[in-house]
C-alpha positions in Angstrom: -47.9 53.5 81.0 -47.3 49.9 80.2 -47.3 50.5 76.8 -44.8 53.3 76.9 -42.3 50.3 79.1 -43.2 48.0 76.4 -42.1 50.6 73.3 -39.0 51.1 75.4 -38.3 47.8 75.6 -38.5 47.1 72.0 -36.3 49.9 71.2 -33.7 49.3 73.6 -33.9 45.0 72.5 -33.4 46.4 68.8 -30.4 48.5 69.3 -28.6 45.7 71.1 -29.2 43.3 68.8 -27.7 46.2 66.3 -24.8 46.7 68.4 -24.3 43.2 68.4 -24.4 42.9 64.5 -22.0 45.6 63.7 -19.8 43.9 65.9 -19.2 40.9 64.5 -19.5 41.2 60.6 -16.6 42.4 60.2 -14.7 39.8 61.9 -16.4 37.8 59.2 -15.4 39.8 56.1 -12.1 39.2 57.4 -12.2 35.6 57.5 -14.1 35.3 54.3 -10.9 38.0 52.6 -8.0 35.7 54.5 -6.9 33.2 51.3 -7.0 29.5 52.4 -3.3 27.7 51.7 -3.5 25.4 48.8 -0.8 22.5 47.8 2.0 23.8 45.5 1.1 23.0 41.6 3.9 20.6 40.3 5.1 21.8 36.4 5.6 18.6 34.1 8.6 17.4 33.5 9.9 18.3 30.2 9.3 16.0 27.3 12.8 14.8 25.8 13.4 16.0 22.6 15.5 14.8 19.6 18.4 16.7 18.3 18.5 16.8 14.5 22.4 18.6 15.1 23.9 15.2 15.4 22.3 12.2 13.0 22.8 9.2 11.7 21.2 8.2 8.4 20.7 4.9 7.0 18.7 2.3 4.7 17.1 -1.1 5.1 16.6 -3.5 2.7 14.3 -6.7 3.4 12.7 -9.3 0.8 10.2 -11.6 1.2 10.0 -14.6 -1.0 7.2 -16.5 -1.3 5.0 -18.8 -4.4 2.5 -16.9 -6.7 -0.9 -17.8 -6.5 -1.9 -16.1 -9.2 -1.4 -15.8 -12.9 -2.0 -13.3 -15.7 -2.0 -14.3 -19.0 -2.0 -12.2 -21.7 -2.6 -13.7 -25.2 -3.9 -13.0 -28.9 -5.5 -13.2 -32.0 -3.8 -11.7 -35.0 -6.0 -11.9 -38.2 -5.2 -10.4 -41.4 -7.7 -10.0 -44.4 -8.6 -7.9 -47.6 -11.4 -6.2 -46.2 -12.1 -4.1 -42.4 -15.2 -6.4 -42.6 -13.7 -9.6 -43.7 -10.5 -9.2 -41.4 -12.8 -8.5 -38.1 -15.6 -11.5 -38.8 -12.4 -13.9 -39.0 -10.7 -12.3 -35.8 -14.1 -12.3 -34.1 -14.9 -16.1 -34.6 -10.8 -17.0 -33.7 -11.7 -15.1 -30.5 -14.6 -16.4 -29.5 -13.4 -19.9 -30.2 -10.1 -19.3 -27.7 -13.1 -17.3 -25.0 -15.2 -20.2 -24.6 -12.1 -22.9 -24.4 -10.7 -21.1 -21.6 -14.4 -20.9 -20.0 -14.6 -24.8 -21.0 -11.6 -25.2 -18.4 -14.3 -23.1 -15.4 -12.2 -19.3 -16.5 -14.9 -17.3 -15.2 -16.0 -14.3 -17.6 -15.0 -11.9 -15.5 -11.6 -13.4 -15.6 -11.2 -12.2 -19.1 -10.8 -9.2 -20.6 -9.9 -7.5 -23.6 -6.8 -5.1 -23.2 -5.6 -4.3 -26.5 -7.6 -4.1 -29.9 -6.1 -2.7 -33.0 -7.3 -2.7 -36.7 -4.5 -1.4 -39.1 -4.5 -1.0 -42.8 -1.6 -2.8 -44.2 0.0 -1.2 -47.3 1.9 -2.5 -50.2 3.3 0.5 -50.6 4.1 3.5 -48.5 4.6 6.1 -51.0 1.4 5.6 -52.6 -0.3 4.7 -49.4 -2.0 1.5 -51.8 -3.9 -0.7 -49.1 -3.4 -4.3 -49.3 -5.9 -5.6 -46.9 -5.9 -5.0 -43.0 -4.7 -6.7 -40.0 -6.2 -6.9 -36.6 -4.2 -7.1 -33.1 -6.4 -8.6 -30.3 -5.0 -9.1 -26.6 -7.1 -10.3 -24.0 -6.1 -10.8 -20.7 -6.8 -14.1 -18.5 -6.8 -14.3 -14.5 -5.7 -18.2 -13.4 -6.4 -18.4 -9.8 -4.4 -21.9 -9.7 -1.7 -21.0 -11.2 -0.2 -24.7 -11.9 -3.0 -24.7 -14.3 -1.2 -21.8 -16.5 0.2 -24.0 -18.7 -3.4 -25.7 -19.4 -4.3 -22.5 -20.3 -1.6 -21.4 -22.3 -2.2 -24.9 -24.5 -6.1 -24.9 -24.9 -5.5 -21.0 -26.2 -3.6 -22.0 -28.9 -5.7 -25.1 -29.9 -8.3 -23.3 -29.8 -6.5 -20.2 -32.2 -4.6 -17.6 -30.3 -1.5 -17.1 -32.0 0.4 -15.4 -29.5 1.4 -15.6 -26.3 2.3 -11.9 -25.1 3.5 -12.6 -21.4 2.2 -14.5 -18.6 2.9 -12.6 -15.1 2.8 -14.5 -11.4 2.0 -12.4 -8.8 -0.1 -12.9 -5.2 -3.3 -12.1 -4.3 -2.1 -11.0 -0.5 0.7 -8.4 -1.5 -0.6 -6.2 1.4 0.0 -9.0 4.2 3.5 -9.6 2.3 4.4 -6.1 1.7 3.6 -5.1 5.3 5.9 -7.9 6.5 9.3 -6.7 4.2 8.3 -2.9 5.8 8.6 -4.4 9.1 12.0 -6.4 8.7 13.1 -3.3 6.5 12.6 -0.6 9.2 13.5 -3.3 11.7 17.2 -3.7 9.6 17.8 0.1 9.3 17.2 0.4 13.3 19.7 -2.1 13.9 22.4 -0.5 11.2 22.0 2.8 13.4 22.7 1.2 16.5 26.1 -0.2 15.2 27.1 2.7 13.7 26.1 4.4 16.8 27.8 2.3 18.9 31.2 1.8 17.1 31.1 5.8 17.2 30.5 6.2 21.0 27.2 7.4 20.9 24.0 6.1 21.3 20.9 6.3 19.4 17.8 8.8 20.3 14.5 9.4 18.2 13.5 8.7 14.6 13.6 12.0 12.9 12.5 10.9 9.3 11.4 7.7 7.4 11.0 7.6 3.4 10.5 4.9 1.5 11.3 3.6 -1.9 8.2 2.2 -3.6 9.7 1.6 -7.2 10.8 -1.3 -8.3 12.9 -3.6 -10.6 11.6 -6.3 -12.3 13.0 -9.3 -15.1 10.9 -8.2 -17.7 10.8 -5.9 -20.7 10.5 -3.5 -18.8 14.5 -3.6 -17.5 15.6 -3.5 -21.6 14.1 0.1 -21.8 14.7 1.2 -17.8 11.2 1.2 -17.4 9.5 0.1 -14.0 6.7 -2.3 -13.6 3.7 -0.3 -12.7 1.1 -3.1 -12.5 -0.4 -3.1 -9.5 0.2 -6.5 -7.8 3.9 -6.3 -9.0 4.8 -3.0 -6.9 7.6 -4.1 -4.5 7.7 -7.6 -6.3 10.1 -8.7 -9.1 10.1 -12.3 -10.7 12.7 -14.9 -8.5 13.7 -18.4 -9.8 12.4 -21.4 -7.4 15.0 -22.5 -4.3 16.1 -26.3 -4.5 13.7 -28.6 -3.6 10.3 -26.3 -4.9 8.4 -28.5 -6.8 5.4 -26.9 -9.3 3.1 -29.2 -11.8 4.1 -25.7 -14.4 7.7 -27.6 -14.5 6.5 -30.0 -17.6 5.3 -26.9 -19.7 6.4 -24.1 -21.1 6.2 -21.4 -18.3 7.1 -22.2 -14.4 5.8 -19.9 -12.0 8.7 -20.4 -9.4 8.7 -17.9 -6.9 8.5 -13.8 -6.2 10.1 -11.6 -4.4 8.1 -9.0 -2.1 10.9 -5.8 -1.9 10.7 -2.9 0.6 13.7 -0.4 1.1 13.5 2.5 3.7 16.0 5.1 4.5 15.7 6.8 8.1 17.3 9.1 10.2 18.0 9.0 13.7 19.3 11.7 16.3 22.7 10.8 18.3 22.6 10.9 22.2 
């Protein structure tokens, strides 16, 4: 009989606890389906934006003038004779002779190099293409690397037997630094320009919509006979500039003076109006 109370009891515990279940889960799917508040998202403000309908386009020019450091001098050996043979041992000994009096004044080797050799026959006459002998061109190029020793150069060559002299170029061995200042003052001039045109039309000026730049240059050499450019590499944005009053330069008592150059950058850029 106590078992049966005992079964009973079991039962009737189980079903209340049941009762009790069913009761409150769904009070708790409710809660768990209400949506908690969360703070309102805030959208970016709008990036300003230029407007390429109203412009103003100008240029900048800025200059740079500083002294070389450097020197390239370009000379040669001309030697004519009857023979390819006879004609090329004379030109070789005339060269070798002008190689080792420029190393004689501490030229390092690799400071000179050959840039143009030539062996032509030389004809007494055309029609019946008749060769006389032969003549050899031979340009070598020298690096100086203190340049108010250029004209020390220039007169040990010839002693020793170059007969020409084919040009002699100053340049510096820090374009870059240069080159990157004249950018700077460039764009910095063609900024202001906008502003004052800007300005003396009652507006005001917004972003930089384009920048170009001009990286030819002009240069006193030969060159400017033919409208040519100088491509040389250290000479890109530089052109040859006569020395202010009061430069002074050991180069003055020789044939050559090495003065100063002229590091050129021009931009054109155009801004929007506001």
């Amino acid at each position: 009989m106590k078992q049966i109370q005992s079964i009973i009891n079991t039962l009737f515990a189980c079903a209340l606890i049941f009762l009790l279940g069913t009761a409150v889960l769904p009070n708790t799917h409710a809660q768990a389906a209400t949506p908690t508040p969360s703070s309102p998202i805030v959208e970016p403000a709008p990036a300003p934006t230029c407007n390429p309908a109203r412009t103003v386009q100008v240029s900048g020019t800025a200059v740079v003038n500083i002294k070389p450091d450097r020197a390239l001098i370009k000379l040669g050996v001309q030697s004519n004779g009857k023979s390819a043979q006879e004609v090329q041992a004379k030109n070789s000994v005339a060269i070798n002779r002008v190689t080792k009096a420029l190393k004689a004044m501490d030229i390092e080797s690799k400071d000179i190099a050959t840039e143009w050799y030539i062996i032509e026959p030389l004809y007494d006459d055309y029609a019946s293409l008749h060769i006389e002998g032969y003549r050899i061109y031979n340009i070598i190029e020298v690096t100086v690397r203190n340049v108010d020793r250029a004209n020390e150069v220039i007169i040990a060559a010839l002693q020793a037997g170059a007969n020409q002299v084919v040009d002699v170029e100053f340049y510096t061995s820090e374009l870059r630094k240069y080159r990157d200042q004249a950018r700077t003052m460039a764009m910095n001039a063609a900024s202001e320009k906008a502003s004052a045109l800007a300005q003396a039309a009652g507006a005001d000026v917004g972003c930089v919509l384009n920048i170009n730049e001009n990286s030819s240059s002009h240069f006193n050499g030969w060159g400017w006979w033919y409208g040519g450019n100088n491509q040389n590499l250290w000479t890109q944005n530089a052109s040859q500039n006569i020395a202010p009053t009061g430069e002074t330069s050991n180069l003055e008592d020789g044939p050559v003076n090495a003065g100063m150059i002229s590091i050129r950058a021009e931009v054109t850029a155009s801004f929007s109006l506001k």
